[in-house]
C-alpha positions in Angstrom: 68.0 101.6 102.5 68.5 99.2 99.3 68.4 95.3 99.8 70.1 92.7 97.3 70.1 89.2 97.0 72.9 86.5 96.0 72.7 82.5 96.0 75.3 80.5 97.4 77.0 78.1 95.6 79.7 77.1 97.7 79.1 74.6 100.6 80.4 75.4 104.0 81.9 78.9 103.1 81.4 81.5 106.1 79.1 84.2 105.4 81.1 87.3 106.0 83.9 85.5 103.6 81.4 85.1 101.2 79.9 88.7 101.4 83.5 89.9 101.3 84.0 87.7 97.8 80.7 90.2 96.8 82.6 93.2 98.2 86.2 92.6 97.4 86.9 96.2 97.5 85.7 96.1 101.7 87.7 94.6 104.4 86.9 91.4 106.4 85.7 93.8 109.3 83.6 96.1 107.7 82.0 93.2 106.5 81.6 92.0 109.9 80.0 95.1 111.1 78.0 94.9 108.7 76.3 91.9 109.8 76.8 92.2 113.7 74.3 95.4 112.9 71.8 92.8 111.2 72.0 94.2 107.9 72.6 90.2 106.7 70.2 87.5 106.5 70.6 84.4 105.7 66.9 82.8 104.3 65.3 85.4 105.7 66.9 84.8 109.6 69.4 87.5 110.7 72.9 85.4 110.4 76.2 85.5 112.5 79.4 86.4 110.5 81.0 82.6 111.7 77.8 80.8 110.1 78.6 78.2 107.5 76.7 78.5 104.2 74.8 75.3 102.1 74.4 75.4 98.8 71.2 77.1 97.8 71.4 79.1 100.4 69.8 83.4 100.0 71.9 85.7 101.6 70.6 89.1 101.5 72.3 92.3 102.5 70.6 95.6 103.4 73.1 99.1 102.9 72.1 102.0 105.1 70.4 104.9 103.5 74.1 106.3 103.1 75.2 103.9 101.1 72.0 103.3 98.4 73.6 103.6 94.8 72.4 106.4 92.5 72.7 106.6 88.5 75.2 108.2 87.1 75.5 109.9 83.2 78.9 109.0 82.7 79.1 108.4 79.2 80.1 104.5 78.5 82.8 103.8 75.4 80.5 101.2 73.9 82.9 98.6 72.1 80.3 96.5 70.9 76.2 96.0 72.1 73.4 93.4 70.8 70.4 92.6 72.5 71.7 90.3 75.2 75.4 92.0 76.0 77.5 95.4 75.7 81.3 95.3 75.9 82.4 98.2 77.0 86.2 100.0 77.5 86.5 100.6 81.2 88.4 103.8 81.9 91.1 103.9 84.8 89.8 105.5 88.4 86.1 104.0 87.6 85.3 101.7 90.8 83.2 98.4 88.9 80.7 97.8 92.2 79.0 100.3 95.1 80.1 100.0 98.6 79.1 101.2 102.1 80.7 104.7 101.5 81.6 104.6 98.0 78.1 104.9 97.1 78.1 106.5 93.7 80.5 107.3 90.7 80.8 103.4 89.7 80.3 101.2 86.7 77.0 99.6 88.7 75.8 103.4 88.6 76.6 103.9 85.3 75.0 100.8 84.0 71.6 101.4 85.4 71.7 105.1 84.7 71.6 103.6 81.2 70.1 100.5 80.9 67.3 100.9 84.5 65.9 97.6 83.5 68.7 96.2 85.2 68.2 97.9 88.6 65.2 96.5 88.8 66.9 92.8 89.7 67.4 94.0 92.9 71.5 92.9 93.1 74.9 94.4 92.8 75.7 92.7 90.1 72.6 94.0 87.6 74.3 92.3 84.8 78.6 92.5 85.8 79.5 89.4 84.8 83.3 90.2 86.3 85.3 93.1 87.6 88.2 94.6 86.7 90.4 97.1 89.5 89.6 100.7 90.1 93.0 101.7 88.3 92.7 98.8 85.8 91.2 100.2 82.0 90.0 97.8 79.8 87.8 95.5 78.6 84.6 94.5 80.2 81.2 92.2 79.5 78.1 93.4 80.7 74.7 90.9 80.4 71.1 93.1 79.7 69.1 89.7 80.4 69.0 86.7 82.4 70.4 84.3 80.0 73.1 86.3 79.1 74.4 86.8 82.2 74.1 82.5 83.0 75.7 82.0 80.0 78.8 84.3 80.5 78.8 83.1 84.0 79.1 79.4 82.8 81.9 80.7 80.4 84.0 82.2 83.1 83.5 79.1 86.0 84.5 77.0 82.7 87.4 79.0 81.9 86.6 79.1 78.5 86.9 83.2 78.4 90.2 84.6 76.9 91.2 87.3 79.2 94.8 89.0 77.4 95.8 92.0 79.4 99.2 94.3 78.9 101.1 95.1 82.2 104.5 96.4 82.8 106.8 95.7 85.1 110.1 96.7 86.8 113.3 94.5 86.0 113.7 92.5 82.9 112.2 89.2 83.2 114.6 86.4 82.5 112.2 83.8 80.8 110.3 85.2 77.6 107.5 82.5 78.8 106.0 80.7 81.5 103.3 80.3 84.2 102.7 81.6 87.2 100.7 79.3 89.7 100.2 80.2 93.2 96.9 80.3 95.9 95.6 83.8 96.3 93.5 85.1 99.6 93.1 87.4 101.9 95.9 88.5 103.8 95.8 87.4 107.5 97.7 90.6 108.6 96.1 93.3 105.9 92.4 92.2 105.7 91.8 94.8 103.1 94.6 93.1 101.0 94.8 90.2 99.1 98.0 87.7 99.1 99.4 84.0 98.8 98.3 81.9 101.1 98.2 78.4 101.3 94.5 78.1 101.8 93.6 80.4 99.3 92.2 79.6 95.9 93.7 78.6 93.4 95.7 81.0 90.5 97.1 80.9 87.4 98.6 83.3 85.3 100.2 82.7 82.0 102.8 85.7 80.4 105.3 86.3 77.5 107.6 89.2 77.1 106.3 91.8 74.5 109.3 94.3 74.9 111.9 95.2 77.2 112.3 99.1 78.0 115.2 100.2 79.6 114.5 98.9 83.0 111.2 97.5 82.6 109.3 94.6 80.9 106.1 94.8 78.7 104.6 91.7 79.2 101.0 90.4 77.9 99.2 88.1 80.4 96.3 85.7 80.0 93.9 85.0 83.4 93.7 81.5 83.0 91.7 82.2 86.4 90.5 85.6 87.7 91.3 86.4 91.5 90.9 89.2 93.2 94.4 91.3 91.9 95.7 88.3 90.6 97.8 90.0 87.9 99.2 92.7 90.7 100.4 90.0 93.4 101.4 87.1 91.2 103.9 89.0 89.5 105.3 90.4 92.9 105.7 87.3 93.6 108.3 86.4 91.3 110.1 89.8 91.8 108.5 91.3 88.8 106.2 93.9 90.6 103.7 96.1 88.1 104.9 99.5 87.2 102.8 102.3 89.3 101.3 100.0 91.5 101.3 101.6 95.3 100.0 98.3 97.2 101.6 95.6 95.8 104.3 97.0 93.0 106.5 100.3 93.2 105.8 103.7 92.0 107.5 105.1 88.7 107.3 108.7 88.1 105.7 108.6 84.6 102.9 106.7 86.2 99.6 108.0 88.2 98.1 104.7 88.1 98.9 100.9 87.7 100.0 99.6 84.4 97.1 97.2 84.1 95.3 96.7 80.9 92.7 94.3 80.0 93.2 94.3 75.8 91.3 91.1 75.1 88.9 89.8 75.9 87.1 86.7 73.5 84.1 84.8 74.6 81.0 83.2 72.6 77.8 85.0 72.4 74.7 84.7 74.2 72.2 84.0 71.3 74.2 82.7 68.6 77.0 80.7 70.5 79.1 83.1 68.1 83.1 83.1 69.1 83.7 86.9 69.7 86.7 88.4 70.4 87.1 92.0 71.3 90.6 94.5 71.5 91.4 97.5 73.1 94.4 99.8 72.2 96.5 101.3 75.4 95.0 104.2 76.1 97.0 107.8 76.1 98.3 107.5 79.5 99.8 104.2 79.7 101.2 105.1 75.9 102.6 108.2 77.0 104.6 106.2 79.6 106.0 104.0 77.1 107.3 107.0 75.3 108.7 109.1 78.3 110.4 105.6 79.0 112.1 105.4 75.6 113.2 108.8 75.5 114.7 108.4 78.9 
């Protein structure tokens, strides 16, 4: 068995809702198991999944055996590294963080396979600052040390990080500009999907039109904030849905994956305060579907 530790910084949040905001890849329920078979405390004392958090709060979590990450030798495409950070270019199908029974094969894995300092903190997050989706490539910030990672963590609660991502969709979209605002949670019917909801938290999503192809719309995005899918289920929402994506788009036949992209991403530097910002090209698949589509 592995433990890990997180501090709550929310007041009054339930503990399996805040687990599942560590495990947004699980459903509410298997969260709940979870802790019905006392593998959650909270300060030490075995916790309901109904219990309200305080700030300051230590929630720890304890994986069966089966679920204990293991490195991984995946080779990382570094972008950039210094002493306190590493940008690296996520590839698609590359899960960010483990989960009971998705154990191995992830970024987490990866990481400490390369840098094992970092496993040695004893959390899930060893130095992910965010996440991007399984079937989302792109860019990604990764913290080696403690100030690093409260640093980059102060940037994104601040909203100071510029997040620029390329994702096409089906239809043409009228406006060549705008926002899209709306309050994303779970979904009370699908538990192991996310969706707008009233009480969710808030969302914001800015886009302009890049190109339109045939029947579809290359748009760039910037996260003003970063919820769980935001990009896939905001632009469903206005009856734009994202090209190749199976849960909350439609399929296209030139796609295997979601057209999701994260192509920028700009932040300033632990260390030097430094403004940084970093690019990544398409990569072949999602520029092969650009071609298929303007030959078609």
């Amino acid at each position: 068995m592995s433990t890990y530790h997180f501090i709550n910084q929310t007041k009054g949040i339930r503990l399996d809702k805040f687990l599942a905001g560590q495990y947004p890849d699980l459903s509410r329920s298997q969260i709940q198991k979870l802790i019905i078979d006392n593998y959650a405390t909270i300060n030490n004392i075995t916790a309901r999944a109904g219990i309200k958090l305080e700030i300051g709060d230590k929630i720890s979590l304890t994986l069966p055996a089966s679920a204990v990450p293991s490195t991984e030798s995946i080779p990382l495409n570094v972008i950039y590294e210094d002493s306190n950070i590493v940008v690296i270019d996520k590839p698609a199908g590359l899960v960010v963080h483990p989960a009971p029974g998705h154990p191995d094969r992830t970024l987490f894995n990866v990481i400490i396979s390369r840098y094992p300092e970092l496993a040695q903190k004893d959390s899930l997050r060893s130095g992910i600052v965010h996440r991007l989706d399984k079937d989302t490539s792109g860019l990604m910030v990764i913290a080696k040390n403690d100030m690093a990672l409260e640093y980059l963590q102060s940037q994104f609660k601040n909203r100071t990080v510029t997040r620029k991502y390329l994702v096409l969709v089906h239809g043409h979209v009228k406006s060549r500009e705008g926002e899209i605002t709306a309050s994303i949670g779970r979904d009370p019917l699908l538990r192991q999907r996310m969706a707008i909801v009233s009480d969710g938290k808030d969302a914001s999503t800015l886009f302009h039109v890049v190109q339109y192809l045939d029947s579809y719309t290359l748009l760039e995005l910037t996260l003003v904030t970063g919820r769980t899918h935001q990009i896939r289920i905001h632009l469903a929402a206005i009856g734009y849905p994202v090209a190749g994506d199976g849960t909350y788009g439609k399929s296209a036949i030139f796609l295997k994956r979601q057209f999701v992209h994260a192509h920028i991403l700009g932040f300033n530097l632990p260390g030097s305060g430094e403004r940084k910002e970093f690019k990544s090209e398409l990569p072949d698949d999602l520029k092969q579907a650009l071609e298929q589509i303007a030959i078609s």
